[in-house]
C-alpha positions in Angstrom: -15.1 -60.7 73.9 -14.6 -57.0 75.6 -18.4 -56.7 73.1 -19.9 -59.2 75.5 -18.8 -57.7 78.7 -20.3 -54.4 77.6 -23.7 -56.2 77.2 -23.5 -58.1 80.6 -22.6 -54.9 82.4 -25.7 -53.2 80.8 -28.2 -55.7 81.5 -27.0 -55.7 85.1 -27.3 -52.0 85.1 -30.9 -52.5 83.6 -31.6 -54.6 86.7 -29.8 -52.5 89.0 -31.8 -49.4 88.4 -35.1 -50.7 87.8 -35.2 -53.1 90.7 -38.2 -51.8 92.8 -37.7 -49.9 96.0 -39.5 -50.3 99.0 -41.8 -46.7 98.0 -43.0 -48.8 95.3 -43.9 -51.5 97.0 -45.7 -49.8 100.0 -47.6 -47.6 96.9 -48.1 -51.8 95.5 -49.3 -52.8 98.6 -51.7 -50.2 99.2 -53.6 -50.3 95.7 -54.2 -54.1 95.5 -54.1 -55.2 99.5 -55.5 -52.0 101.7 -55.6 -54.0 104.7 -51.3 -55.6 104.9 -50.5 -54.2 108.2 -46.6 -54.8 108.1 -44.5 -54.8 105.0 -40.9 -54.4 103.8 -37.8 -56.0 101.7 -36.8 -59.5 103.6 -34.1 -60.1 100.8 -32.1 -57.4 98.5 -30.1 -59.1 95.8 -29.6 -55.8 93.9 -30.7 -56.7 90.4 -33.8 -58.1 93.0 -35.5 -58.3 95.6 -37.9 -60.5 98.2 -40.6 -58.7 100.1 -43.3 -59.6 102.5 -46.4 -58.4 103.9 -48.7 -59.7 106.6 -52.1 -58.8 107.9 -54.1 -60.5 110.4 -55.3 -63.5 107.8 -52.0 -63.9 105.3 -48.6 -63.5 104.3 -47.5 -62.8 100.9 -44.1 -63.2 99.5 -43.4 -61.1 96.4 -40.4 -61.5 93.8 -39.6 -57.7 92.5 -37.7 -57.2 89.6 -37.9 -54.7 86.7 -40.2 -52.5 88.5 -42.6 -55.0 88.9 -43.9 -57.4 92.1 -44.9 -61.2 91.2 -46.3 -63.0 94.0 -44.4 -66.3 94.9 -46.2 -67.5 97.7 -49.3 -66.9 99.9 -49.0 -68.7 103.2 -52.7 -68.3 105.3 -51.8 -67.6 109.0 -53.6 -69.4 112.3 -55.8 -67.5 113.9 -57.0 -68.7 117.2 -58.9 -65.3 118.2 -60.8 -65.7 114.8 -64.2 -67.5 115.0 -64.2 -70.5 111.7 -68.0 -69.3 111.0 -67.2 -65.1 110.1 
């Protein structure tokens, strides 16, 4: 039993310390979308984390864990400004 909680508290440690900071996902952000205008953590769990960006056409929810950003949702914003032919 006390074998067990040494292996729970070290996978939690594993996802404390690798769980990506908000340096990493602005360096993220600015290698695969050049153009997000606003970004930053929406939700810290800890072991993870939600973040967002938006530019002018789309926001993009991210799930971050073990160093690494998967993208959970892309939601395309109304533009009324924006002409439907460009």
């Amino acid at each position: 039993m006390k074998r067990a909680g040494y292996i729970i508290a070290a996978i939690l440690l594993v996802l404390v310390v690798t769980n990506p900071s908000i340096r990493e996902f602005e360096s993220h952000e600015k290698g695969g979308h050049a153009n997000a205008s606003e970004f930053g953590r929406i939700h810290n769990y800890f072991i993870c984390s939600i973040y967002q960006s938006n530019n002018a056409d789309y926001r993009r929810k991210y799930f971050a864990i073990l160093g690494n950003f998967y993208e959970i949702n892309t939601r395309k914003l109304y533009n009324p400004n924006k002409s439907i032919l460009e």
